[in-house]
N, C-alpha and C positions, 0 to 999 in steps of 0.2 A: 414672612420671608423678607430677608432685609432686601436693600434697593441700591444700588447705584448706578445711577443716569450715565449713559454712554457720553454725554457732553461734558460731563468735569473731566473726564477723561482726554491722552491724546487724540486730536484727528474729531472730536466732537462738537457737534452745532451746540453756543449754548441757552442756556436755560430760555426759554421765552418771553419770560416773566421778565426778564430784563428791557428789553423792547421795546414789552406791553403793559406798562407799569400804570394802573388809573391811580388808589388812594397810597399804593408803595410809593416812596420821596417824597410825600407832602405832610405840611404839619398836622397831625393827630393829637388831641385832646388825650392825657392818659385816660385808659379805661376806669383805675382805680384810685383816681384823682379824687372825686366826690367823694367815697366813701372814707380815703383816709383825712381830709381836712374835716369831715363831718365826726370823726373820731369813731365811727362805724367797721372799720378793717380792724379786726381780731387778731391780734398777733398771741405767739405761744402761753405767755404768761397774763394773759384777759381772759384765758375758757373758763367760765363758772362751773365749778363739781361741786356738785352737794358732799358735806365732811370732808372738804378739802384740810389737808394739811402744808404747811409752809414748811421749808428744807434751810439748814444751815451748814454750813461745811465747816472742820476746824483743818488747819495747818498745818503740816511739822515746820520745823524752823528749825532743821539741819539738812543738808544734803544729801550725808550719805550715813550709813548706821541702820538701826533696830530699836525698835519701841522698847523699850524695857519694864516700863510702866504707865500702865493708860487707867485713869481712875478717871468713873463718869458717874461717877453716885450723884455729885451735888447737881450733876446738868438734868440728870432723870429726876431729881427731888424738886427741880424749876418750875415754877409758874407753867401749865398748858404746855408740857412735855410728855409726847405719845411714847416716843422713841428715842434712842442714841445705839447709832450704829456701826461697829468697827470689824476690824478683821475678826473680831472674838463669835458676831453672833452674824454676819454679813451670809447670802449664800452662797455657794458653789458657782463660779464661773467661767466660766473659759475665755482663752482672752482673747480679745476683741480681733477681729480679721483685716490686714493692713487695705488699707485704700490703693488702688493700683489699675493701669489697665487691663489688666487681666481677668480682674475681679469687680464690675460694674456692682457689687451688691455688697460690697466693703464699704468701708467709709473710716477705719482706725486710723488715727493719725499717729500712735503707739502703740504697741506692740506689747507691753508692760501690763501684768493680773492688775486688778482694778481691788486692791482691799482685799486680799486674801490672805496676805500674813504681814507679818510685823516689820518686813522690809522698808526701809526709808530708802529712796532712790535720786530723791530730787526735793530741793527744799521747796514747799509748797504744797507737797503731795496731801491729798486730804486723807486723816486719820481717823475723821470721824465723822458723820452722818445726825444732825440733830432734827429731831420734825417734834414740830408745837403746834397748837391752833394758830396763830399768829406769825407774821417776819419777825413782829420784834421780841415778842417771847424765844423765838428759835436763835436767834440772832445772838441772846443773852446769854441762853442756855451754852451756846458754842464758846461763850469765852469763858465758863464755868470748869469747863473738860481741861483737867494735866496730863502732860505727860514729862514722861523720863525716858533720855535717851542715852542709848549706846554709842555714841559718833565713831564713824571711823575716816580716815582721810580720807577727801575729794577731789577728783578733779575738776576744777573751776577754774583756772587760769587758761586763757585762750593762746598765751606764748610757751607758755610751759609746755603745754599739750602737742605743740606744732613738731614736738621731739620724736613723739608717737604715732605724728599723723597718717591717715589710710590714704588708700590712692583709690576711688573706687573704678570698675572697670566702665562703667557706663553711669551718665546723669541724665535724669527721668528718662526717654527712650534715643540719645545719644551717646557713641562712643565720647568717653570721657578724653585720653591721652589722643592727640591729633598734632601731625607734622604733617609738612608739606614742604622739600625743598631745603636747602641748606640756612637757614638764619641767621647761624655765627656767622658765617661769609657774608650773609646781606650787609650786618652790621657795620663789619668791618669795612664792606667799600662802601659805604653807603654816604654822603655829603651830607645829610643830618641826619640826629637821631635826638628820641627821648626816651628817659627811662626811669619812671616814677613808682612809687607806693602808694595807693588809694585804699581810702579805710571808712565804711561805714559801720555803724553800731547795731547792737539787738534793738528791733522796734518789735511793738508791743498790735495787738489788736484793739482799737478801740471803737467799733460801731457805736450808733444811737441805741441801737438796741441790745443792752448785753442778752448772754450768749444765757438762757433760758427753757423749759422744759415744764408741761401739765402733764402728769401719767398720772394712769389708772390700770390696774387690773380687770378684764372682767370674766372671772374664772381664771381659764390657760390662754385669755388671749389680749393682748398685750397692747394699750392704747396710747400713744405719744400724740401730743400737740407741741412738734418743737419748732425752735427758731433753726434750719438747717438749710442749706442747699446741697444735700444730697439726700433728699430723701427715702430714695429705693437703697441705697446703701447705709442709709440708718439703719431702715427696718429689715433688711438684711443680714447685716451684724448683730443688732439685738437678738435677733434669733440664733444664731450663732451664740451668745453670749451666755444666754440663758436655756439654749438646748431643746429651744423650741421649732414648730417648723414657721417660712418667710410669711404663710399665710397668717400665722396668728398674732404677726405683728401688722398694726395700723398706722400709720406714720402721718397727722397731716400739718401740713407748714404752707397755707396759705399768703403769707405775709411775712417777710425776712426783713426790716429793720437794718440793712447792711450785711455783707458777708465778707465780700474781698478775701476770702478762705480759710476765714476763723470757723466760720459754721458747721462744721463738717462735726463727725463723732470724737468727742470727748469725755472724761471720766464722769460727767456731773451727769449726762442721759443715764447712765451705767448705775452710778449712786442712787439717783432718783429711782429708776423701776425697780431694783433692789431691795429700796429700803418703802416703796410702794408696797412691793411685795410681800414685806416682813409684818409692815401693818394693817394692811387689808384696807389701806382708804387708797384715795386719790392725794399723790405729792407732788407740788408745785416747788422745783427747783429753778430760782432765779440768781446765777449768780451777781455779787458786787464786784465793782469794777476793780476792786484788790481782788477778788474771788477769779476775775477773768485773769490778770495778771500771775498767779498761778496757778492755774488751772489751761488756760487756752496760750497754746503757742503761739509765736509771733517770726518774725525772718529775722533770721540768725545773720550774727555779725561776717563782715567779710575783711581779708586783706587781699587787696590785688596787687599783682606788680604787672604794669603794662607800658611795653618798649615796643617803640614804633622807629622803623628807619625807611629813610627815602631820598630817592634821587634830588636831584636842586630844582628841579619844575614839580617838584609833590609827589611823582609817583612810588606808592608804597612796596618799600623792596622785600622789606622784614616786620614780621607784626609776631611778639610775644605777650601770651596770657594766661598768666601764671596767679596761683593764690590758695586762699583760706577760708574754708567758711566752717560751722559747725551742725555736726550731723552724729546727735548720739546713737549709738545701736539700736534703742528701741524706736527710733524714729524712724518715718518714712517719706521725707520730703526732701531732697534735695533746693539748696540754693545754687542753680545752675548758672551763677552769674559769665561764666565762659560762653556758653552759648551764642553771647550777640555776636563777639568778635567772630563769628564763622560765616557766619550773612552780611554784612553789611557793606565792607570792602573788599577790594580783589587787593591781592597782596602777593609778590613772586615766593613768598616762604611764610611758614607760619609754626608754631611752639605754642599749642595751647594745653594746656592740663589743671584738674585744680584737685585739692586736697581735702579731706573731712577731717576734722578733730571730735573726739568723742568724750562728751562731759558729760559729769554727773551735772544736769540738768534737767527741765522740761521739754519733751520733747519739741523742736520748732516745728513750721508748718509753713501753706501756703501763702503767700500777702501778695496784697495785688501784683500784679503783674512778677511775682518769684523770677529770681535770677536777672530778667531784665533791667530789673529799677535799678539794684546796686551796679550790674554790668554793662548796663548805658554810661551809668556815670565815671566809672572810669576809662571805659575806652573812649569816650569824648570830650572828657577832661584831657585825655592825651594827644588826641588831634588838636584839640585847641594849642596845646601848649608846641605840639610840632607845627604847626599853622602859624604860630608867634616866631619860631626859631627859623621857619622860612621866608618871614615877612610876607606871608600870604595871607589871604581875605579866607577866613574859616570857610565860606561857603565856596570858593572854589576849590578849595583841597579836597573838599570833598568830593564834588563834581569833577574830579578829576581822578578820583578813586572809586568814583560806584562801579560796582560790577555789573554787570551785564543780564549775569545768571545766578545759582548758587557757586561764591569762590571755591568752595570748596568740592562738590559734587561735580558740579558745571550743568545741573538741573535746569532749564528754563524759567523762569518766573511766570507764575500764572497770569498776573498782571504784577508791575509796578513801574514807577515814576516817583522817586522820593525828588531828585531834582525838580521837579513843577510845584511839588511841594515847596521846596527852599522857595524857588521863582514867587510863588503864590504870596509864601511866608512873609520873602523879604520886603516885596512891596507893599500890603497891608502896612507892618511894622514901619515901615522909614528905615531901613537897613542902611540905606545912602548915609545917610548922617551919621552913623558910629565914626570915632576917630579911632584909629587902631592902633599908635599910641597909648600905653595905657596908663595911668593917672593925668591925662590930658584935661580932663575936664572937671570942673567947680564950681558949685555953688553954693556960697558960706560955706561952713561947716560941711557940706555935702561931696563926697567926692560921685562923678557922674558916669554910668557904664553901662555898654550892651553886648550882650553875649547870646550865642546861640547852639544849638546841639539838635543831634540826629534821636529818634527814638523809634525801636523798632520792638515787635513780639509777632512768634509765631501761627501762624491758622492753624486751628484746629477744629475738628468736626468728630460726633464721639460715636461708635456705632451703639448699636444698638437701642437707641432714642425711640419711642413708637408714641405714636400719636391715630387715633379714632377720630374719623370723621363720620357722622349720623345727618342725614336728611332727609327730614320731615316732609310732612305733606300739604303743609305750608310754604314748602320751599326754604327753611332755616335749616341752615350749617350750623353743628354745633363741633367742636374740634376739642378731646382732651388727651389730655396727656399729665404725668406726675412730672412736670418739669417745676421752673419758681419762679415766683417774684420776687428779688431781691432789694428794689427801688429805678430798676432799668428800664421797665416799661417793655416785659417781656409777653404779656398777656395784649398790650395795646397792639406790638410790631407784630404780631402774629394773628390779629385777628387783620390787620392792613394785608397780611399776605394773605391768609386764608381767602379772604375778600377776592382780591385778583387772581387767584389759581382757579377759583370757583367759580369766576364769573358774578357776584355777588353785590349788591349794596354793604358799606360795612357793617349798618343795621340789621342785617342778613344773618349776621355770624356773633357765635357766642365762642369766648373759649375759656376750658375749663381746666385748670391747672392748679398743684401745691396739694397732693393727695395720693398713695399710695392706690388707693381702691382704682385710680385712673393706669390706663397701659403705664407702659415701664419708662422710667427718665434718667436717665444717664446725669450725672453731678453738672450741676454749674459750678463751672471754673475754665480754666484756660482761656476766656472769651468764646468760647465754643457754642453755647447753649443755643444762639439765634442761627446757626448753620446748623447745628443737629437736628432741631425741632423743626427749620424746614426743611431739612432733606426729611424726615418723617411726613408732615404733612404731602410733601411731594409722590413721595412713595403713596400714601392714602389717597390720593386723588386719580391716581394712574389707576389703582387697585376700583375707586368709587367710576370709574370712566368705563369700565370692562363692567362691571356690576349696573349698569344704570343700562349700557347696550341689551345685557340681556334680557333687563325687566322690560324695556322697552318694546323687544321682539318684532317683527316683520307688519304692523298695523302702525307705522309710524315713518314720519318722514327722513330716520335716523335706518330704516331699514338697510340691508349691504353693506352698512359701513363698516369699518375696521374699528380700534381705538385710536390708530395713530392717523384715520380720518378725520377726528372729530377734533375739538375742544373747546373748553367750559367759558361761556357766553352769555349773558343776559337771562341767569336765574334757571340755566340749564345745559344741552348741549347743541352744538351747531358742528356744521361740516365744515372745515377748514378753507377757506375762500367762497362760501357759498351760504349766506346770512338766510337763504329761504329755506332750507333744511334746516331745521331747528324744532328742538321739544324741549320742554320746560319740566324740571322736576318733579312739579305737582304734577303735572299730566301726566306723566311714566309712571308716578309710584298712583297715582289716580288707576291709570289702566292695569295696572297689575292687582291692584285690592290691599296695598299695600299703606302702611304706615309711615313706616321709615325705611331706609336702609340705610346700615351702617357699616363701614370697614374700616380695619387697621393696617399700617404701614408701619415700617420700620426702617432709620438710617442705616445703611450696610458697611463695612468697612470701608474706611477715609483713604481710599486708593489715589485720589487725586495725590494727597500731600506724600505719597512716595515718588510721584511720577513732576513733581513741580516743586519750586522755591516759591514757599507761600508765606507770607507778613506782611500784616500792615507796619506803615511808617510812618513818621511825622517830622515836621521841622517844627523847631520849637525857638521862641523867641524871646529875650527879658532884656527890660532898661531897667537898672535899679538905681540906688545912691546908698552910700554908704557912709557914714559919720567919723568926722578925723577925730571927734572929741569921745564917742560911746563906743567905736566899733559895731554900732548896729546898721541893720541890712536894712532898706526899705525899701517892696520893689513896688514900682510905678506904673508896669504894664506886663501882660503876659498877652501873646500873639503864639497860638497852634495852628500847624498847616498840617492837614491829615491826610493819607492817601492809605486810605482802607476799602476800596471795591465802593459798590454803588452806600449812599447813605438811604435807608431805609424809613427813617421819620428825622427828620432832619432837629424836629422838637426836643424830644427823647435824645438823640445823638447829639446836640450841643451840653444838654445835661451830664450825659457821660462823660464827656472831653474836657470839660471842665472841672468835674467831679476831681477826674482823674489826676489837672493840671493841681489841682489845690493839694491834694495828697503829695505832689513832687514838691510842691512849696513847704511842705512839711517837713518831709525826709530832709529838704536843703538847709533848713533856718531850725526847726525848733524839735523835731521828734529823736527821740534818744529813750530809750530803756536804761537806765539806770540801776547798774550791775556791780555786787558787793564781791567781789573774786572772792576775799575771803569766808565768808560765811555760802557763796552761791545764793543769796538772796536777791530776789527782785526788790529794791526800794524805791523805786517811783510809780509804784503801785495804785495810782486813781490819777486822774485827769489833772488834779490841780499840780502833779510831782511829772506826769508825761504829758506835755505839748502839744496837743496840737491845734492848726491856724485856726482862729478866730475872725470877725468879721474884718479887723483891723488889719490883720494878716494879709489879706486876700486884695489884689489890683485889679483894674480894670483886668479881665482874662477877654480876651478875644480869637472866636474859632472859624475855623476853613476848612474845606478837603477840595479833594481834585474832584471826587465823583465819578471815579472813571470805574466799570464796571469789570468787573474778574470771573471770566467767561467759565471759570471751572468751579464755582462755587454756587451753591440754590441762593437766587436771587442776586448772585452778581456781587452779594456784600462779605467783608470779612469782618472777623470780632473787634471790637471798638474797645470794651468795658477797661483792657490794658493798656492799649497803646497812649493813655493821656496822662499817664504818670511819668514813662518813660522817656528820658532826656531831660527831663524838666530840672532835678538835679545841678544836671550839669550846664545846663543850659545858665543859671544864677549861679554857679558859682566860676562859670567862662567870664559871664558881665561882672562880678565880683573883682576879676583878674584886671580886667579892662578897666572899672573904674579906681582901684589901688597900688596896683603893681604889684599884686601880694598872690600868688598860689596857693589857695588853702588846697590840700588834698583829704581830708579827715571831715564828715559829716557829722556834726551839722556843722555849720557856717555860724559858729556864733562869737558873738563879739568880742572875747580877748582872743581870739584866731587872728582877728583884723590889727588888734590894739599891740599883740607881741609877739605877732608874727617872724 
């Protein structure tokens, strides 16, 4: 039965656990620390199968069109080739089931048959299927495979296409088209205004660990070892795909090498069991990092136009945010980069809308923090740039426009304080010292600058999450669930909470995660995963507290009591203000003849986030310098100030934050997908043609938060994994502004932007 606690709710006491925090907010050792530095963590592509076979994928390299001619004789006549496989001998599928909240057991990021006929849809699409004993036998085999094509025109131009563009009626569960209030009028009487174009590019997915698969068949029942973070919605849709039922697919993904929203279901799981299938062994499909490039989506380019007007003291009269992003039919992600402009300031009038274009491409997808990252950076490039035209100090135009509540609903805020943030920000950083002037500062060749920006993403919490708690007669917790580890330290923060919900040493507690055979687990993404899993465990202990009363029975010092008498204390139960009433788990399950007992919980629908404005926030900080001779960026220091609910392992959460922060340093300076309009080919297809930061790259980063706790969330905390990308953008290329006098609006910030501007 799902759960939600009367405290996220209006009018509710919250969470307790807040309070009474023993090893919740202190720094914790990851759990899977050891085992991955000892090279002992298994990831998808390390499961040894006996006759394992290696996978190669070939390409098309057209757009749009029909095979005409597909000759695989010489690849089948190759060195240790089992197989080659295409639409000719592929089997029967159905196609894959779109990822959605609707459908917690989806996971398609397309829409589009997977190898069923000779259609070309996207250049990149794989045509063919090769398995060798060997990678580098497969590998060979696949450049051995011709084809011949039928082209027929494409759409690949992103301005061409804006002729055509859709309007959709809602982006992911928000009305898309949103006014409020007259805006031409704000404009017009308005004592300043700005009104710009901001333009980010296709970025690519690049984890450590590309995007990978071990299958086997055994009989009709269907075994993945993938790299994914949705694993009930892998094995979901495989069944789905291949017409089997959800039991007979086994999904396990212990260990995620990165995700940030690439991991999800892609053609290559599809290919892989397919052509598993066709040969009767085990196939290890690992894509290469040209193979991820097309094969895995990545976040689609955006143009924004964002016009800001306001009275001569800052306040905001008229706020428009309008734009472009792309969204082919078969795809189902939105880049909702409008979104931020709705939360973050009050504004007397507002014009928000954005538009999809639809290409013949690869379908795009999630990346960190979707729609935030590109729509931070424009709408805070624009306050900076109206901050400039008012001769106001960025951080008070701000503070002079936070809202209250939600501007647009007029919702409450569960918690927030992004201003303590700034406050926090600015003193850490030396905010005093920016000259606001901008090319005021030199050193040699260096020109000297600091800038700052707001970053926000929404809470979310996913229903239906469930988590098992089982204790022994030793008194160990053991708590599982099919959630992930992605490199967040989602197994360490959960074994801290389990700890304290339970009353526990964190010796106590085991937790068992990255497996479908475990209850059900809702996808990681949206920063959601550490509120879903313990609003589940929450629910499981409510549920282990009524269960433990009655094993207990009337021969115990627990006798009369209620549930919402007691709770979990020193390796058992106690009466709430009354430490001598107390029984001990081994003793109940001792007195009863009992083993264990175990119960499941389940997160119930996220009622809070109807009834509240819920986001973390951050101020975000950069001093960089910029060369009058190269136009290059070199930033000096990056300062985050966070204000997301209570911090839950402070270890773990500077790791995120930063994480986060280096991926914004990326977007800002060097990451670019490099895009052939005419052909629709990806060309910067491996690491050494797409950028991203490097050790040299990276400043001093320094992090903070308020720590202030958000009474309507399990445990007081909100998702972290996004908010450390967000601003960060804009934030270098605000300081950029400051130290040249130059506006770049077009991502990346690279150096003839500076030199001929």
């Amino acid at each position: 039965m799902s759960y939600v606690p009367s405290s996220w709710l209006p009018g509710g006491k919250p969470d307790p656990l807040i309070a009474r925090r023993v090893t919740l907010g202190t720094q914790q050792p990851r759990v899977d620390g050891p085992d991955k530095v000892r090279g002992a963590a298994r990831f998808a592509a390390e499961v040894p199968m006996e006759g394992l076979l290696y996978a190669a994928c070939v390409h098309s390299t057209i757009a749009r069109g029909r095979i005409a001619a597909l000759d695989v004789s010489v690849a089948e006549a190759a060195p240790g080739v089992v197989l080659v496989m295409t639409h000719r001998n592929a089997p029967k599928m159905a196609l894959p089931p779109p990822i959605g909240l609707t459908n917690l057991k989806a996971a398609g990021n397309s829409i589009l048959p997977v190898m069923q006929d000779p259609d070309i849809r996207w250049n990149g699409q794989a045509i063919a299927v090769v398995l060798a004993e060997t990678q580098e036998q497969a590998d060979h085999a696949a450049s051995l495979v011709k084809a011949r094509y039928e082209a027929v025109a494409a759409r690949t131009r992103f301005e061409t296409a804006k002729a055509d563009a859709r309007t959709p009626d809602s982006l992911m569960i928000e009305k898309n088209q949103l006014k409020k209030g007259d805006v031409q009028a704000a404009f017009q009487a308005a004592a300043r205004r700005v009104d710009a174009v901001y333009r980010t590019p296709w970025h690519n997915h690049n984890p450590i660990e590309p995007n990978a698969a071990t299958i086997v068949w055994s009989g009709d029942r269907l075994i993945v070892h993938d790299a994914t973070q949705m694993l009930n919605g892998t094995a979901g849709s495989l069944a789905k795909v291949f017409g089997i039922k959800e039991s007979q697919v086994h999904v396990s993904s212990p260990f995620v090498g990165g995700g940030f929203g690439g991991k999800g279901l892609w053609d290559h799981q599809i290919l892989g069991a397919a052509a598993a299938k066709l040969a009767g062994r085990p196939v290890r499909i690992a894509l290469s990092r040209a193979g991820m490039h097309r094969l895995i989506g990545g976040r689609s380019p955006t143009e924004q136009r964002v016009a800001l007007s306001a009275e001569a003291d800052g306040k905001l009269t008229g706020l428009i945010h309008h734009g472009f992003s792309v969204k082919p039919q078969h795809s189902v992600c939105d880049e909702a980069f409008t979104l931020s402009g709705r939360s973050l300031y009050a504004s007397d009038s507002v014009d928000i809308v954005q538009h999809t274009l639809d290409l013949d491409v690869l379908a795009n997808t999630f990346m960190r923090a979707p729609g935030e990252a590109p729509g931070t950076f424009a709408l805070e490039c624009a306050m900076d740039e109206l901050a400039h035209a008012l001769g106001m100090d960025p951080i008070e135009l701000r503070r002079r426009n936070v809202s209250d509540g939600d501007p647009i609903t007029g919702a409450p805020h569960s918690q927030s304080d992004m201003m303590l943030a700034y406050e926090l920000g600015a003193e850490r950083f030396g905010w005093h010292r920016r000259v606001a002037a901008p090319r005021s500062l030199k050193d040699g060749e260096w020109r000297l600058g600091m800038g700052c920006a707001t970053g926000s993403f929404p809470y979310a919490r996913m229903p239906g999450m469930s988590a098992r708690i089982t204790i022994d007669d030793n008194g160990h917790a053991t708590v599982s669930s099919a959630a992930h580890e992605m490199g967040m330290g989602t197994t360490t923060v959960q074994q801290q909470h389990a700890a304290d919900r339970l009353g526990l040493p964190l010796d106590r507690v085991t937790v068992r995660i990255g497996d479908t055979s475990l209850p059900f687990g809702s996808f990681a993404g949206g920063s959601s995963q550490t509120a879903s899993l313990g609003a589940a465990i929450n629910a499981a202990s409510a549920k282990l507290a009524s269960q433990l009363l009655r094993l207990a029975g009337n021969d115990t010092p627990l006798a009369g009591l209620k549930v919402g008498d007691i709770e979990f204390a020193d390796g058992g139960l106690r009466k709430i203000d009354d430490s001598s009433r107390h029984e001990s788990f081994v003793s109940i399950l001792k007195r009863a003849a009992r083993r264990e007992v175990s119960v499941t919980g389940e997160s119930g629908a996220p009622l809070e986030m109807l009834k509240f404005s819920m986001h973390s926030r951050s101020a975000i900080f950069c001093e960089l310098r910029v060369s009058d001779v190269t136009g290059e960026i070199r930033i000096d220091r990056l300062v985050g100030c966070f204000d997301c609910g209570r911090i839950l392992n402070p270890r773990t959460a500077a790791s995120q934050f930063r994480g986060g922060m280096i991926m914004g340093i990326g977007m800002a300076l060097t990451e670019e997908t490099l895009f052939d309009e005419r052909t629709g080919r990806v060309m910067s297809a491996s690491i050494a043609d797409y950028h991203v930061p490097v050790h040299l790259d990276v400043p001093d980063i320094d992090v903070l938060w308020t720590d202030i706790a958000d009474p309507r969330t399990p445990m007081g905390a909100r998702g972290i994994g996004e908010i450390g990308i967000t601003g960060v953008a804009a934030a270098i290329a605000n300081a950029a502004f400051n130290a040249t006098g130059k506006r770049v609006r077009d991502l990346p910030l690279t150096p003839d932007k500076f030199l001929f501007a």
